[in-house]
C-alpha positions as CSV (number, residue, x, y, z in Angstrom):
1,X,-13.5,25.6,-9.5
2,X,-16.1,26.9,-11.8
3,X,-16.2,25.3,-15.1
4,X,-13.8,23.0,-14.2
5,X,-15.2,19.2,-14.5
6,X,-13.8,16.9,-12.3
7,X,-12.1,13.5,-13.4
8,X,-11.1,14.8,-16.4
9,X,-8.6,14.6,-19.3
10,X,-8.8,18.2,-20.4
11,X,-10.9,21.4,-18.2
12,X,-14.1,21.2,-20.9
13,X,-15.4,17.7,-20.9
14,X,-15.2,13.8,-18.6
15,X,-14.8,12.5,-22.3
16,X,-11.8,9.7,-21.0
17,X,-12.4,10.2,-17.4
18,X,-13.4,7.1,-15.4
19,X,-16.3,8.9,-14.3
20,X,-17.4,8.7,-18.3
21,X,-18.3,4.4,-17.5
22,X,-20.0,5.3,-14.8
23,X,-22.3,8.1,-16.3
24,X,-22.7,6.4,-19.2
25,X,-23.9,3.2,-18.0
26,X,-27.0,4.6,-16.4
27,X,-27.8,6.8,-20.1
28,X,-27.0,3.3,-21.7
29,X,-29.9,1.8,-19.2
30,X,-32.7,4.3,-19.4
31,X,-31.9,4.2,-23.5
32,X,-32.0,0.5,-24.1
33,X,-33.8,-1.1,-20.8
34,X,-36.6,1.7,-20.5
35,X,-36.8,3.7,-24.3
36,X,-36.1,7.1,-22.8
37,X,-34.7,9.6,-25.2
38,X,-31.6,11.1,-23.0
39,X,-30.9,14.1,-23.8
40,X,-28.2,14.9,-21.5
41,X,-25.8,12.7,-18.7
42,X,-23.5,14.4,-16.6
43,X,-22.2,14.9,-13.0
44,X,-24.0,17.9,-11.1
45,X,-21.8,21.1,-10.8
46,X,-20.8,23.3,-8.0
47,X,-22.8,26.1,-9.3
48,X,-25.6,24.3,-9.4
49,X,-25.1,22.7,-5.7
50,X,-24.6,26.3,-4.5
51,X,-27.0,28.1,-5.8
52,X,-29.1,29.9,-3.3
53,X,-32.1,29.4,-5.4
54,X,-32.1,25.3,-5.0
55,X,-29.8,23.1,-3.0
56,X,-28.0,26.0,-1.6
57,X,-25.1,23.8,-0.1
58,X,-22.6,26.0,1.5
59,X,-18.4,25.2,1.3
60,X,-17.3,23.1,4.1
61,X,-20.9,23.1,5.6
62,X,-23.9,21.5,4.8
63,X,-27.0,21.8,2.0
64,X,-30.1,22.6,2.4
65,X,-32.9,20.1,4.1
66,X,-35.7,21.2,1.7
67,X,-34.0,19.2,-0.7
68,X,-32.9,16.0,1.5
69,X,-32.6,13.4,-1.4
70,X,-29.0,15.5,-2.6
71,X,-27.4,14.2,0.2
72,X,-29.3,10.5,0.6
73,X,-25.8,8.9,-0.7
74,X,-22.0,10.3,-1.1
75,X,-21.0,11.2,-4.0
76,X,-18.4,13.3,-6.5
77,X,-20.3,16.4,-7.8
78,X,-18.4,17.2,-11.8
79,X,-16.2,20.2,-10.5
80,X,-12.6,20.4,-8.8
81,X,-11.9,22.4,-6.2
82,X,-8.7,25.4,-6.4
83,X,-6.1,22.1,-5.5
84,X,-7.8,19.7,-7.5
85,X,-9.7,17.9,-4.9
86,X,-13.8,17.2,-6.1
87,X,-16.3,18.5,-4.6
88,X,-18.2,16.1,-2.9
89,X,-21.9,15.7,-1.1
90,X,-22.1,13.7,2.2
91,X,-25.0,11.3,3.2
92,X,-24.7,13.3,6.1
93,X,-25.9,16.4,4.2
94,X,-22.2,18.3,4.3
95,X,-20.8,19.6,1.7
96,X,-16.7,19.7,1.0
97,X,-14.1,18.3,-1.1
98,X,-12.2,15.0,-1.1
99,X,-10.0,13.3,-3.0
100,X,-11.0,11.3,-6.2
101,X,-9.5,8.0,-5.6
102,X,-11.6,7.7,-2.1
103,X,-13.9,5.4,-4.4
104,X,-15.3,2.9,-2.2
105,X,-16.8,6.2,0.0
106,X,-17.8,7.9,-2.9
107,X,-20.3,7.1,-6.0
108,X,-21.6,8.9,-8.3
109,X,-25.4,10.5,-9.1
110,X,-25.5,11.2,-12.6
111,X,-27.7,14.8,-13.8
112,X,-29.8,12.7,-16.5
113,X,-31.8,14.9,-19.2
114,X,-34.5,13.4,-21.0
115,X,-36.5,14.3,-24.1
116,X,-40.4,16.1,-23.6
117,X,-41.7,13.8,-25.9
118,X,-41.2,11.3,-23.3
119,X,-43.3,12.5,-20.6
């Protein structure tokens, strides 16, 4: 589960994954359409969904309300579960695992860095 990215060809990157379109496409859009220095695109992780310090979102549970825009859509987090199912977030706020190829309930919500300079 932890350090594991989901969709992946190998355990350390979604370099090859069909998650890498997806991710891209919305750095490739703030880059060309908007000028935004990107830093960073990636799928959130289970650590950082879990952590009891921000979205706090318990296994086979729910998250948080403080933060109710991580659950305003469904969508894959970047990590696997122990049978290699992803970690998902419900619209419905709960927050469990699913399989990957459930992609017409699913989407993504891409973790986009961007440079200081531009702000």
């Amino acid at each position: 589960r932890n350090g594991t990215t989901a969709f992946s060809n190998t355990n350390s990157t979604y370099e090859g994954s069909i998650v890498e379109g997806y991710v891209n496409n919305y750095k490739t859009i703030l880059e060309s359409d908007y000028g935004v220095d990107v830093v960073e695109a990636r799928l959130i992780s289970y650590d950082e969904l879990t952590d009891s310090e921000t979205f706090a979102c318990v296994e086979y549970e729910y998250c948080s309300d403080k933060y109710p825009w991580i659950y305003s859509t469904s969508y894959w987090s970047g990590s696997a579960d122990d049978t290699e199912l992803v970690w998902s977030v419900y619209s419905n706020g709960r927050f469990g695992n699913d399989d990957c190829f459930y992609d017409i309930d699913f989407g993504v919500r891409p973790v986009i860095t961007i440079s200081r300079d531009y702000l």
